[in-house]
Backbone as XML, in Angstrom:
<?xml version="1.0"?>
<chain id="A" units="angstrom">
  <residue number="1" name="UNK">
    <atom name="N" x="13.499" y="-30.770" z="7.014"/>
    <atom name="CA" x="14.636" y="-31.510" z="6.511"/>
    <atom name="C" x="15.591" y="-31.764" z="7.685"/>
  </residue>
  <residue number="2" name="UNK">
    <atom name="N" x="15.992" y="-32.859" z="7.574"/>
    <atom name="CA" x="16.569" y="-33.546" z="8.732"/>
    <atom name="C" x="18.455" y="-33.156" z="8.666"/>
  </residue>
  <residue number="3" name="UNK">
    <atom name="N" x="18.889" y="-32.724" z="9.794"/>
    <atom name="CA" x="20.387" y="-32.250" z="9.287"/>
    <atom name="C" x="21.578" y="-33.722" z="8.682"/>
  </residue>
  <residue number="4" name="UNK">
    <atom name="N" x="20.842" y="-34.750" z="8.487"/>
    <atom name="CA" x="21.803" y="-36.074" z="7.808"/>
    <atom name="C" x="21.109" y="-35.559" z="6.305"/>
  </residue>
  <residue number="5" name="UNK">
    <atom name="N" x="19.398" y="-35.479" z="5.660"/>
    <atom name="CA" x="19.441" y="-35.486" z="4.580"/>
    <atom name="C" x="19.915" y="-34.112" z="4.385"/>
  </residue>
  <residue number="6" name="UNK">
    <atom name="N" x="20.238" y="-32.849" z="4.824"/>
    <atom name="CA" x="20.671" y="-31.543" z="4.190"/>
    <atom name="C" x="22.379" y="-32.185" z="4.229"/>
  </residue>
  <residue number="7" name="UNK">
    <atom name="N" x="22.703" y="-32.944" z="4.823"/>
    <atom name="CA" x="24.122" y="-33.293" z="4.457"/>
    <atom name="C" x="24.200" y="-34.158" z="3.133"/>
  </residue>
  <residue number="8" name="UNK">
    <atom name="N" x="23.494" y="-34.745" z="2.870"/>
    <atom name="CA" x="23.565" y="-36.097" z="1.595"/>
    <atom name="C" x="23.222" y="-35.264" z="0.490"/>
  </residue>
  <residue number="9" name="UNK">
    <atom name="N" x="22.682" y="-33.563" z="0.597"/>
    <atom name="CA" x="22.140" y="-32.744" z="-0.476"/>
    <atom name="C" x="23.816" y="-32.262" z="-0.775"/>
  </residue>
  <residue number="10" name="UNK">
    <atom name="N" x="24.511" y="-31.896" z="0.085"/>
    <atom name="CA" x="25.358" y="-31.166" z="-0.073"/>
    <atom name="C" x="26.471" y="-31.977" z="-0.624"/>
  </residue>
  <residue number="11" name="UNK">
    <atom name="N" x="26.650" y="-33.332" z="-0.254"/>
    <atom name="CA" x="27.523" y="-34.048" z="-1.140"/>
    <atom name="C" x="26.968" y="-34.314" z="-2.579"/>
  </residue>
  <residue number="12" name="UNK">
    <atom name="N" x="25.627" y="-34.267" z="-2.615"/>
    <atom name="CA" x="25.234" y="-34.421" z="-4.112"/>
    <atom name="C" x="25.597" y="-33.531" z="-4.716"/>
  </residue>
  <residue number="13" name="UNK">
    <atom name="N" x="25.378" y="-31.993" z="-4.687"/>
    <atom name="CA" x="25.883" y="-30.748" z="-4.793"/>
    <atom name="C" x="27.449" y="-30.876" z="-5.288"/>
  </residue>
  <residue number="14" name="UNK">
    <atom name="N" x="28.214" y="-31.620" z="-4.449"/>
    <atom name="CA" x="29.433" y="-31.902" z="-5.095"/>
    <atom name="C" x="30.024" y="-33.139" z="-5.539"/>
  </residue>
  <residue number="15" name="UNK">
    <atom name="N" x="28.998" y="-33.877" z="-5.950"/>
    <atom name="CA" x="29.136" y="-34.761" z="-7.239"/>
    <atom name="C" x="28.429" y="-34.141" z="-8.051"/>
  </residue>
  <residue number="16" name="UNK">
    <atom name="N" x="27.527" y="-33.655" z="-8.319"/>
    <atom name="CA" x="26.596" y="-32.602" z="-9.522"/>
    <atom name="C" x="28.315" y="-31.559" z="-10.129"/>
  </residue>
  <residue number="17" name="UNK">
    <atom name="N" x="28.554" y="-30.802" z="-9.217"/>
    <atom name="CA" x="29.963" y="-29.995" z="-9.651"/>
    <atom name="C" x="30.581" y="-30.638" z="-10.599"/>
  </residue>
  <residue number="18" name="UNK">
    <atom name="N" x="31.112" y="-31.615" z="-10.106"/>
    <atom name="CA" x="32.304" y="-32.654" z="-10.440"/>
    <atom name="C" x="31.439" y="-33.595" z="-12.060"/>
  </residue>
  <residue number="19" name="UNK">
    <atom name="N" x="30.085" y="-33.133" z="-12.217"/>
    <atom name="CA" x="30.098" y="-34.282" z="-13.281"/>
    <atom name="C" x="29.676" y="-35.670" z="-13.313"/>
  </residue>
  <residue number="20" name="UNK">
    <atom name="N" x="30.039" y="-36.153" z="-11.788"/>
    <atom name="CA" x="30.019" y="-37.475" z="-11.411"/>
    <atom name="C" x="28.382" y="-37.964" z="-11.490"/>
  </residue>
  <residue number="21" name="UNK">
    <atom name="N" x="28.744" y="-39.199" z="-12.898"/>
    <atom name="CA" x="26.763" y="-39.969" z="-12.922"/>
    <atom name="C" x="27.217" y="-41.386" z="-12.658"/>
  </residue>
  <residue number="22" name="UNK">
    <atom name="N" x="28.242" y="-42.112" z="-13.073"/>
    <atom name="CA" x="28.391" y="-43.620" z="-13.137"/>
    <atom name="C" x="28.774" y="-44.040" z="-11.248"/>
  </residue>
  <residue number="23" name="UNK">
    <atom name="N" x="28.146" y="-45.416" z="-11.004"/>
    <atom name="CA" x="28.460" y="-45.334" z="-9.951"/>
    <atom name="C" x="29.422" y="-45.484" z="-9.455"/>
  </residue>
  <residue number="24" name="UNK">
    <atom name="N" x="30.534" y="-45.922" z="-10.264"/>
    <atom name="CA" x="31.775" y="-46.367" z="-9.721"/>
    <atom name="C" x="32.664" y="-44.979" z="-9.187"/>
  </residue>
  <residue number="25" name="UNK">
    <atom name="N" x="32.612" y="-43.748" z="-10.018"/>
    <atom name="CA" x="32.921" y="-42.786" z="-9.936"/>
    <atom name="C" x="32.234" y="-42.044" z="-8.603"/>
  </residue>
  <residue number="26" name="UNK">
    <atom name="N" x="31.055" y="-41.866" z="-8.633"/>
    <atom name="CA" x="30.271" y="-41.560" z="-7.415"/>
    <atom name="C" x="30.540" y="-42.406" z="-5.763"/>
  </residue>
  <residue number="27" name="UNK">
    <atom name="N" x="30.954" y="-43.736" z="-6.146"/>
    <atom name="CA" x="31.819" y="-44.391" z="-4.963"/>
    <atom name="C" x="32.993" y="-43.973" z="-4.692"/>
  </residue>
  <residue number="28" name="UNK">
    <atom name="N" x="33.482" y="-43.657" z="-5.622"/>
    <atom name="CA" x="35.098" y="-43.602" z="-5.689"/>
    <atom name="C" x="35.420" y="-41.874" z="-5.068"/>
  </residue>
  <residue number="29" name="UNK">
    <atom name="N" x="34.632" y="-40.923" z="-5.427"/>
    <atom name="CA" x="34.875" y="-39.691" z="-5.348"/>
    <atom name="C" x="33.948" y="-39.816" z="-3.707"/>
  </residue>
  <residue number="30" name="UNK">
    <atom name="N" x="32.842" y="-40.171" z="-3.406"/>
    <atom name="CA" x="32.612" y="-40.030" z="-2.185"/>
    <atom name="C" x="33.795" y="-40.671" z="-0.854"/>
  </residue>
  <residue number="31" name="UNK">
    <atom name="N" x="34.445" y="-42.066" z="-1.160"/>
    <atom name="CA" x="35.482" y="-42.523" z="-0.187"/>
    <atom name="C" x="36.792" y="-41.604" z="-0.449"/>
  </residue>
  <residue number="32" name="UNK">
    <atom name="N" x="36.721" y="-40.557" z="-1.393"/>
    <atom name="CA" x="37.813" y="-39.747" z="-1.513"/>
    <atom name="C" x="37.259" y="-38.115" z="-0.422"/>
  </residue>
  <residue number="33" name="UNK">
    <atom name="N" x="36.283" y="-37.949" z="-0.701"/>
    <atom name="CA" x="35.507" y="-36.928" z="0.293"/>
    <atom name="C" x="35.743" y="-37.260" z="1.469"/>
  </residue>
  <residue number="34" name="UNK">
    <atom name="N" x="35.664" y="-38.231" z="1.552"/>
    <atom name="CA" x="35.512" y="-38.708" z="3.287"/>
    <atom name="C" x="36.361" y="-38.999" z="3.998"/>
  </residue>
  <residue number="35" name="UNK">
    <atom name="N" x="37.901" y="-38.915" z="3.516"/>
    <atom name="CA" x="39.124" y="-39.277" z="3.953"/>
    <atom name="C" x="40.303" y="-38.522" z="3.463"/>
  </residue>
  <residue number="36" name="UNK">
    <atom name="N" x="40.817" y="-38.610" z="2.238"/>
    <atom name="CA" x="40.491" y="-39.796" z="0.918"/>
    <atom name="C" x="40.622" y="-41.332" z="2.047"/>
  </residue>
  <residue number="37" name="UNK">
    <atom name="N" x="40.125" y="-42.356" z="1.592"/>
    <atom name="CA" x="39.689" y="-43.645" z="2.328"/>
    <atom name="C" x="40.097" y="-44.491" z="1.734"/>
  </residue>
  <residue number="38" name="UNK">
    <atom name="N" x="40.820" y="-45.726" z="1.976"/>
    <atom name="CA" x="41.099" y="-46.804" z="1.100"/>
    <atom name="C" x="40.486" y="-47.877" z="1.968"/>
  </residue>
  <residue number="39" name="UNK">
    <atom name="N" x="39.531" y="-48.622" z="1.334"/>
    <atom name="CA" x="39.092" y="-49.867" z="1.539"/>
    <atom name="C" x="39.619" y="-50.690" z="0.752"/>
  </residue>
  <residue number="40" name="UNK">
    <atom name="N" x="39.067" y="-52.293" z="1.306"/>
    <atom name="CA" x="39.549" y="-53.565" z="0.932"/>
    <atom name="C" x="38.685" y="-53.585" z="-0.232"/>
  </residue>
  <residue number="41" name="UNK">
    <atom name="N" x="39.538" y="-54.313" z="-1.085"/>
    <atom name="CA" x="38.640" y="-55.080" z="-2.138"/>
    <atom name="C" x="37.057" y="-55.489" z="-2.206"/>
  </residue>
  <residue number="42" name="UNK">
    <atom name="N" x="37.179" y="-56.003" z="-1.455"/>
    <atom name="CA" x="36.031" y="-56.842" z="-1.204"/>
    <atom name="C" x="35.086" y="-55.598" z="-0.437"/>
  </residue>
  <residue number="43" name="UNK">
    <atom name="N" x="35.262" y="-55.072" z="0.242"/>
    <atom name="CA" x="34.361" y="-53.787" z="0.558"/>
    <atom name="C" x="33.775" y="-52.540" z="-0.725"/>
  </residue>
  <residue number="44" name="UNK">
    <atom name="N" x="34.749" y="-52.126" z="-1.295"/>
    <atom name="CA" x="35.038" y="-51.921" z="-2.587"/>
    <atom name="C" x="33.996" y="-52.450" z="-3.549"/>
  </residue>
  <residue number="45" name="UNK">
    <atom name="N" x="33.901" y="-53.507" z="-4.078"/>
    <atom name="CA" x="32.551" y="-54.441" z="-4.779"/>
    <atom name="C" x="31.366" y="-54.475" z="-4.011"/>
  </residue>
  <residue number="46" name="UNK">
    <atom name="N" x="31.200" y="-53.980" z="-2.652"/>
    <atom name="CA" x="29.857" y="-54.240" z="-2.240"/>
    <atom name="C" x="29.771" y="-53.086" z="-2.371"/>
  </residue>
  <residue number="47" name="UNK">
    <atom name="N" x="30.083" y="-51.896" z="-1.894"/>
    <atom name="CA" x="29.933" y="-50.402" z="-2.268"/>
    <atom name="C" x="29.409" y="-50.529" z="-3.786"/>
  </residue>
  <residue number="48" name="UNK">
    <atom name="N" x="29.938" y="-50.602" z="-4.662"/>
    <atom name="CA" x="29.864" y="-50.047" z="-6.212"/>
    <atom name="C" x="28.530" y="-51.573" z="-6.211"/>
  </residue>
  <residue number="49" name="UNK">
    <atom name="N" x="28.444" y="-52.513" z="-5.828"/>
    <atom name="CA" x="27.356" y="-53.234" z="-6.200"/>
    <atom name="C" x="26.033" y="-52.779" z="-5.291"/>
  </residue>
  <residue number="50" name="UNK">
    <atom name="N" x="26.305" y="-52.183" z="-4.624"/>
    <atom name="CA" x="24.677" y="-51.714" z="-3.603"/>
    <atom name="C" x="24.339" y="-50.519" z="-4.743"/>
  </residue>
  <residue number="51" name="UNK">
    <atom name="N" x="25.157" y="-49.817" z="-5.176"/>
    <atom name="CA" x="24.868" y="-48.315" z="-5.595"/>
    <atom name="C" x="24.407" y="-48.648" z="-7.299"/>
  </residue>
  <residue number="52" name="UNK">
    <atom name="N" x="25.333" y="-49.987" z="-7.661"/>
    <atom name="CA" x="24.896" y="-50.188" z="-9.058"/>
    <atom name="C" x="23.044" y="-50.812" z="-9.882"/>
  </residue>
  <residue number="53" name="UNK">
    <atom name="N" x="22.430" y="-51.162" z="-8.320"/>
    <atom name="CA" x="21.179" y="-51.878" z="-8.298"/>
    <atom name="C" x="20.296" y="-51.081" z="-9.131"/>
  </residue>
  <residue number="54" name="UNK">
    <atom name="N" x="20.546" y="-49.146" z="-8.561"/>
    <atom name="CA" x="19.774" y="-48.078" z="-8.947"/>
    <atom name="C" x="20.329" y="-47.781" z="-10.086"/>
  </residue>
  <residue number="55" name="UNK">
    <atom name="N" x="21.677" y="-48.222" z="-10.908"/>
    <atom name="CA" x="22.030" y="-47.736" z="-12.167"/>
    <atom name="C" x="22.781" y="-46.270" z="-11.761"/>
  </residue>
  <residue number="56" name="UNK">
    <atom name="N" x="23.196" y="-45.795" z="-13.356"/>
    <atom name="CA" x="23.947" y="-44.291" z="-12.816"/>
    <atom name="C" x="22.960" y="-43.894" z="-12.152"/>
  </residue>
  <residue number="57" name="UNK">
    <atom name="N" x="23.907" y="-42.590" z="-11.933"/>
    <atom name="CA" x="23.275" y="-41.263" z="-11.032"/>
    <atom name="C" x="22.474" y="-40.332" z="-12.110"/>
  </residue>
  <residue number="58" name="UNK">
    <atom name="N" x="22.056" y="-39.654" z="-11.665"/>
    <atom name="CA" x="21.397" y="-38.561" z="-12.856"/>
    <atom name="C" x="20.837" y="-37.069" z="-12.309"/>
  </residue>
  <residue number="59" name="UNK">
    <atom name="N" x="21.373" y="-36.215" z="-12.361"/>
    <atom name="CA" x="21.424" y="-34.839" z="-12.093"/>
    <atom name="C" x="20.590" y="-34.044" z="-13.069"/>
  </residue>
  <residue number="60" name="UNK">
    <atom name="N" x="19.375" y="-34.411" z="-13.563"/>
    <atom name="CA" x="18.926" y="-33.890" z="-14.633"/>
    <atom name="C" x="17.494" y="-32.998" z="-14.241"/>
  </residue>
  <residue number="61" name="UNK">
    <atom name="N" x="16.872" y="-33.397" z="-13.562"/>
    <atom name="CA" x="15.295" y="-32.641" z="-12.762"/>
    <atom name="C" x="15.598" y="-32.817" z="-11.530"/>
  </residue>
  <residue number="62" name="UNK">
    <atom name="N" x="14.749" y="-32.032" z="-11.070"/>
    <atom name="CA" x="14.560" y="-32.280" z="-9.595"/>
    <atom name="C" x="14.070" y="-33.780" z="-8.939"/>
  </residue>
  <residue number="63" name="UNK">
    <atom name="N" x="13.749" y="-34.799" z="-10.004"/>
    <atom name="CA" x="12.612" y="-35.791" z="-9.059"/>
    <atom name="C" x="14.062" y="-36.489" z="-9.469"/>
  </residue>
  <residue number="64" name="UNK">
    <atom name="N" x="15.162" y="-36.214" z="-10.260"/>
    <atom name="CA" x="16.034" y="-37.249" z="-10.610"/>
    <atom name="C" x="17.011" y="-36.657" z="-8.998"/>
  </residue>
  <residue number="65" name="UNK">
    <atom name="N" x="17.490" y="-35.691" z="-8.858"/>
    <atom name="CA" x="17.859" y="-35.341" z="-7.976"/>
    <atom name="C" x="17.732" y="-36.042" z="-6.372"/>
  </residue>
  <residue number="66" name="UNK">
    <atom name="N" x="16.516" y="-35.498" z="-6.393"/>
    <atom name="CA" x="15.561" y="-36.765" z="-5.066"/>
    <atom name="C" x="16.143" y="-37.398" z="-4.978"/>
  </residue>
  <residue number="67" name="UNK">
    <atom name="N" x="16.098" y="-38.567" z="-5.997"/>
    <atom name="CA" x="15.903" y="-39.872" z="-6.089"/>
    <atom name="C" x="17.571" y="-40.468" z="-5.984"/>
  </residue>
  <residue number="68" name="UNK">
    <atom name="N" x="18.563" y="-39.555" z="-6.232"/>
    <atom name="CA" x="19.923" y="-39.693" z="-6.415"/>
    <atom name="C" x="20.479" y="-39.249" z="-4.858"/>
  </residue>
  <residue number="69" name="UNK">
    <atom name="N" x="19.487" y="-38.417" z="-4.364"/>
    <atom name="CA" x="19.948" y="-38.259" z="-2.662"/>
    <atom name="C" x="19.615" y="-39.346" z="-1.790"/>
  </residue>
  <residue number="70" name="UNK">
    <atom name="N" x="18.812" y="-39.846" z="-1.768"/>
    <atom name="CA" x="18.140" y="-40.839" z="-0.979"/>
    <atom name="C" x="19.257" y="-41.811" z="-1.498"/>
  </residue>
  <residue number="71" name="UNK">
    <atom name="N" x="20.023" y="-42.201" z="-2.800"/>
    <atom name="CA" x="21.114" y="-43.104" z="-2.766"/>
    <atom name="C" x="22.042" y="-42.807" z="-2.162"/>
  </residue>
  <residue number="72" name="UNK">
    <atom name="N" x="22.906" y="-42.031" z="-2.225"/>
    <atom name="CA" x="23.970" y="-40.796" z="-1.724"/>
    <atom name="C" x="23.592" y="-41.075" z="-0.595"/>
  </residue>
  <residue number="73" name="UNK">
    <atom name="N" x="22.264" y="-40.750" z="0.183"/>
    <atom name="CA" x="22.653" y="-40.795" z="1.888"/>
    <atom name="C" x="22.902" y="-42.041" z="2.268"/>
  </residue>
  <residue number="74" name="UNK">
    <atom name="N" x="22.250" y="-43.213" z="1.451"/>
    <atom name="CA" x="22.147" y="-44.697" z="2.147"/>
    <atom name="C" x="23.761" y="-45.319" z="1.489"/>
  </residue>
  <residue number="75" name="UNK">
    <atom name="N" x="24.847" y="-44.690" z="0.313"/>
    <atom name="CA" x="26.070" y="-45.034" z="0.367"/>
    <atom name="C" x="27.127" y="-44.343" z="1.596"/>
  </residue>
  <residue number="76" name="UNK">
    <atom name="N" x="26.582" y="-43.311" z="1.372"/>
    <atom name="CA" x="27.660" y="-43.229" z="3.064"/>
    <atom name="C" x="27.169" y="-43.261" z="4.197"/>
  </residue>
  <residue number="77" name="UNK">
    <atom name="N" x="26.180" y="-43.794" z="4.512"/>
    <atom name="CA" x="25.803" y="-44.636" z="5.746"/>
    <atom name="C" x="26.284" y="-46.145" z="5.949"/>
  </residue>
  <residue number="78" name="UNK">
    <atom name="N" x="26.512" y="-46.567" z="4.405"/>
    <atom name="CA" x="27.184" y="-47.739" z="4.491"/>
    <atom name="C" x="29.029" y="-47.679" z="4.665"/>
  </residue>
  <residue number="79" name="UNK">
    <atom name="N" x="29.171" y="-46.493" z="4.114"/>
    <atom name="CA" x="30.833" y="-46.375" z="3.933"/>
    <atom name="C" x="31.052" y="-45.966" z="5.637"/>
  </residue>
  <residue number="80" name="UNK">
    <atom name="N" x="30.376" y="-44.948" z="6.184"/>
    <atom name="CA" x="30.706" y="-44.728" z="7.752"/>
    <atom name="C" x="30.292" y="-46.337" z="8.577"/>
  </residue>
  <residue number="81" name="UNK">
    <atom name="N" x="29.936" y="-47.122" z="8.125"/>
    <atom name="CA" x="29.250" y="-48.321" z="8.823"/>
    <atom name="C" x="30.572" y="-49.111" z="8.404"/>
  </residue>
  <residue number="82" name="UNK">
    <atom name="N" x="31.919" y="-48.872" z="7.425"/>
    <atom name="CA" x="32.788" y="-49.975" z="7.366"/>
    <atom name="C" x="33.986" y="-49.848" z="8.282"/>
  </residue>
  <residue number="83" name="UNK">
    <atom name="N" x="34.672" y="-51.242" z="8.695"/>
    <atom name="CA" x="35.282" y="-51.401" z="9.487"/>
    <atom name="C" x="36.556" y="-50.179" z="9.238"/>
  </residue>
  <residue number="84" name="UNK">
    <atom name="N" x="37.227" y="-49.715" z="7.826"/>
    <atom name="CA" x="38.503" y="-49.039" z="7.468"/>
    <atom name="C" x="37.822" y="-47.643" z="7.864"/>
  </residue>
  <residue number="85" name="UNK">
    <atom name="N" x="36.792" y="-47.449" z="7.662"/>
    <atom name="CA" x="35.819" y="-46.143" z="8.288"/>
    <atom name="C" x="36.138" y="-45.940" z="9.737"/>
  </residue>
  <residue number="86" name="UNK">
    <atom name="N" x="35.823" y="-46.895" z="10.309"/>
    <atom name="CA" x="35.216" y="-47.004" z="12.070"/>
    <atom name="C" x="37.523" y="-46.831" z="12.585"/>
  </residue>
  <residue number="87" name="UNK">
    <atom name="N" x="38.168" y="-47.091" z="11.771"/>
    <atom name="CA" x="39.635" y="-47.607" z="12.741"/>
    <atom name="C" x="40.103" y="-46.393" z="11.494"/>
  </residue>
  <residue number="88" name="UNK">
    <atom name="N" x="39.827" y="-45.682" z="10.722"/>
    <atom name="CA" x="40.777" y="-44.711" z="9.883"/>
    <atom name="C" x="41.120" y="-43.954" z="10.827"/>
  </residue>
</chain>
């Protein structure tokens, strides 16, 4: 295990805590992890629309788990990839 995916486990870990399945919430609580962070609008809708493709989140088995990390790592690869990220 690669030390970026044991990091994307550990934020899942604390959206699993927190409850968090819808994606808007799972966007919203990760740019709050990470700062707290305020992006633009328009950054904002591409976040919650990349993450909404896969539907909620789901913390229920392990293969749902998986499958909810591999999202989790590829949303904050996109949130560290935005400009309010790169100048915060």
């Amino acid at each position: 295990m690669t030390s970026r995916d044991q990091a994307s486990k550990t934020w899942v870990y604390r959206f699993i805590a927190k409850g968090d399945t819808s994606t808007d919430t799972v966007v919203e609580s990760a740019l709050d992890l990470m700062g707290p962070l305020e992006v633009n609008p328009q950054s904002l809708v591409e976040l919650n629309g990349f993450v909404a493709d896969g539907g909620d989140f789901s913390w229920k088995s392990a293969d749902d788990i998986e499958k909810s990390t591999v999202r989790v790592s590829e949303l904050l690869q996109l949130i560290v990839s935005l400009r309010e990220y790169q100048y915060a």
